[in-house]
N, C-alpha and C positions, 0 to 999 in steps of 0.2 A: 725526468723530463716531463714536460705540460706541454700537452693540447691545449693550443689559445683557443677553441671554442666553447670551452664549460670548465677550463682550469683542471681534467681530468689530471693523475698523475700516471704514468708509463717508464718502464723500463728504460727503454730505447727508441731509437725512431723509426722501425719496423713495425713495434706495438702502436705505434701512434699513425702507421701508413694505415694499419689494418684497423684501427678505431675510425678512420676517417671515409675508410671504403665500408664501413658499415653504417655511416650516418647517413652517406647517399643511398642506401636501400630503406632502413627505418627511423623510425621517432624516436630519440635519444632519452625523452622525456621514461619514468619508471613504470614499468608496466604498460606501456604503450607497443603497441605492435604497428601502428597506421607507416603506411610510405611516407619516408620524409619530404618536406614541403622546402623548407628552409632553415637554413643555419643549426642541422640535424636537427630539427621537431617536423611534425606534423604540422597540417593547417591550423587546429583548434590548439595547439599546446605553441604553436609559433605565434597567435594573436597575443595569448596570454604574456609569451613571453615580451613583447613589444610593448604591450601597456603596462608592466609592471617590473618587468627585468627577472621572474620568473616564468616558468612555466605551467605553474600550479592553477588549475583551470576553477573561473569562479562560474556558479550562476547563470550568470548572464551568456559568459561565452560557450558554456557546456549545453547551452541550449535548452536547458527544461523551462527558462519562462516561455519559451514559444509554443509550448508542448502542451495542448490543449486541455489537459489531465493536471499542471500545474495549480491553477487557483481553487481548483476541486479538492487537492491535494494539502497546500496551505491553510485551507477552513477544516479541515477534516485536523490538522495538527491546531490548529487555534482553538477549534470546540473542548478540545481536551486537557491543551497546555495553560491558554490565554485568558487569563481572571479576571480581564478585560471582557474579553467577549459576551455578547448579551446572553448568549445562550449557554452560557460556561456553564452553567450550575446542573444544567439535562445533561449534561454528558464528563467533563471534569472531574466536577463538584461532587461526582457519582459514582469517582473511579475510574470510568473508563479511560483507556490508558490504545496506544498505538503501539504496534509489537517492535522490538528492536530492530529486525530488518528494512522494516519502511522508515526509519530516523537515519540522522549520520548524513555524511556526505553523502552518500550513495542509495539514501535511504528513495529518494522518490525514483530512482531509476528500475529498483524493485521493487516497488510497489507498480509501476507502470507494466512490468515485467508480470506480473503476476496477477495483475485484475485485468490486463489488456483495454481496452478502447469499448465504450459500453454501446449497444446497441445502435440507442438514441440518443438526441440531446437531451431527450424528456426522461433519460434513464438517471438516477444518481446513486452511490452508494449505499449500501444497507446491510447492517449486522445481523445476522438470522438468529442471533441470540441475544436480544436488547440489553441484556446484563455482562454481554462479555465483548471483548478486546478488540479494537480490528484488526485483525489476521485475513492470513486470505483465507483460508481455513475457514472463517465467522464470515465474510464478508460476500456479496455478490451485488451485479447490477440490477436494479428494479427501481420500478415507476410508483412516481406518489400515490397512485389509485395502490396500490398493494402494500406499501410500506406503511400507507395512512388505514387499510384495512386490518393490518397485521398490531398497529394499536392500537386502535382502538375497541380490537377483540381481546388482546391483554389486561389493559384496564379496565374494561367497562363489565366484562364477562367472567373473567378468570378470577375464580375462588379458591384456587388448588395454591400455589404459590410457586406456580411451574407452568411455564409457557406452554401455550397449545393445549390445556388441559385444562379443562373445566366441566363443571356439573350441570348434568340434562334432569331438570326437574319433571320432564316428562317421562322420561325413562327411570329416574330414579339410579342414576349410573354415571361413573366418571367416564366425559366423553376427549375423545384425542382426535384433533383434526389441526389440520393447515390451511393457509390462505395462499392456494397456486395460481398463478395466473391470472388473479384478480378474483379467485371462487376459493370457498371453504371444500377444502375435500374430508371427509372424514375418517379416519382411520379404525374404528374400532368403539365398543362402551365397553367399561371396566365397575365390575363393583368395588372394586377397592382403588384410594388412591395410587397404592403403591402398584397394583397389577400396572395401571396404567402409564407408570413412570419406568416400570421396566420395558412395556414395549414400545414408548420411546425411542427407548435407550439402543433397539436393535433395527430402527428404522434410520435408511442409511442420511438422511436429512439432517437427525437429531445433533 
């Protein structure tokens, strides 16, 4: 026997009272838990199904272009993917690559999940490790004064071929420091390159 509401197939028509008394409590639609709205779905799984005769939520109706963290999110996957893009070749071109979980259908909802809502307007993404991946892991909120100080102390300063580490020709010592807050704090001088790359490596930033 079939349920005329989604053509389901049933035993008998007891299976098909009790499928029917459970579409008035939830969303029919897979993996939906929401209370049903109409014709068993949910609101957002009943829109979809009205303009397309599915329930399969796009875009638009799932609501992330409205999600302020959307078009931040789009250039963030255009910098990397888009050969188009002017800026392709700084970041793409270079490798850089977005981790598996921010892509996919479901890809900007955990990324949303997982950076949350940045300070400011004036705050944008930023990779604490300009050679590596955006992860949340690599990634945090910060302001152009800081992400424009934290380059231009990479390239203009660093001799070592290792972020945050560069040579103090006053001291004669490989120096290790960060750019917090909009200020350089310093962690330490090291005579040898490598002393200075291990304690990096045990600072909990690195």
């Amino acid at each position: 026997m079939k349920c005329k509401c989604h053509g389901h197939e049933f035993k008998n028509a007891k299976s098909i009272s009790n499928h029917k008394r459970a579409l008035v409590d939830h969303c029919s639609a897979e993996d939906c838990k929401e209370p049903n709205h109409a014709k068993g779905y949910c609101g957002l799984h009943y829109q979809a199904f009205k303009r397309t005769g599915k329930p399969e939520l796009t875009k638009r109706i799932d609501g992330r272009m409205k999600h302020p963290l959307y078009y931040r999110y789009r250039a963030m996957l255009r910098r990397c993917y888009d050969q188009k893009h002017p800026r392709y070749h700084d970041w793409g071109g270079r490798g850089i690559r977005v981790c598996d979980q921010w892509r996919g259908i479901d890809g900007f909802w955990q990324y949303v999940k997982d950076m949350g809502l940045p300070p400011t307007r004036g705050h944008t993404i930023d990779r604490r490790d300009n050679e590596g991946d955006y992860t949340p892991e690599n990634c945090h909120w910060a302001t152009g004064t800081e992400q424009n100080a934290n380059t231009r102390e990479f390239r203009k300063n660093n001799k070592s071929g290792i972020r945050n580490i560069d040579w103090n020709k006053r001291l004669n010592k490989w120096r290790l420091q960060k750019v917090i807050n909009g200020k350089k704090t310093s962690f330490g001088h090291y005579d040898t390159l490598e002393e200075a790359a291990k304690a990096k490596q045990e600072l909990s930033w690195a």
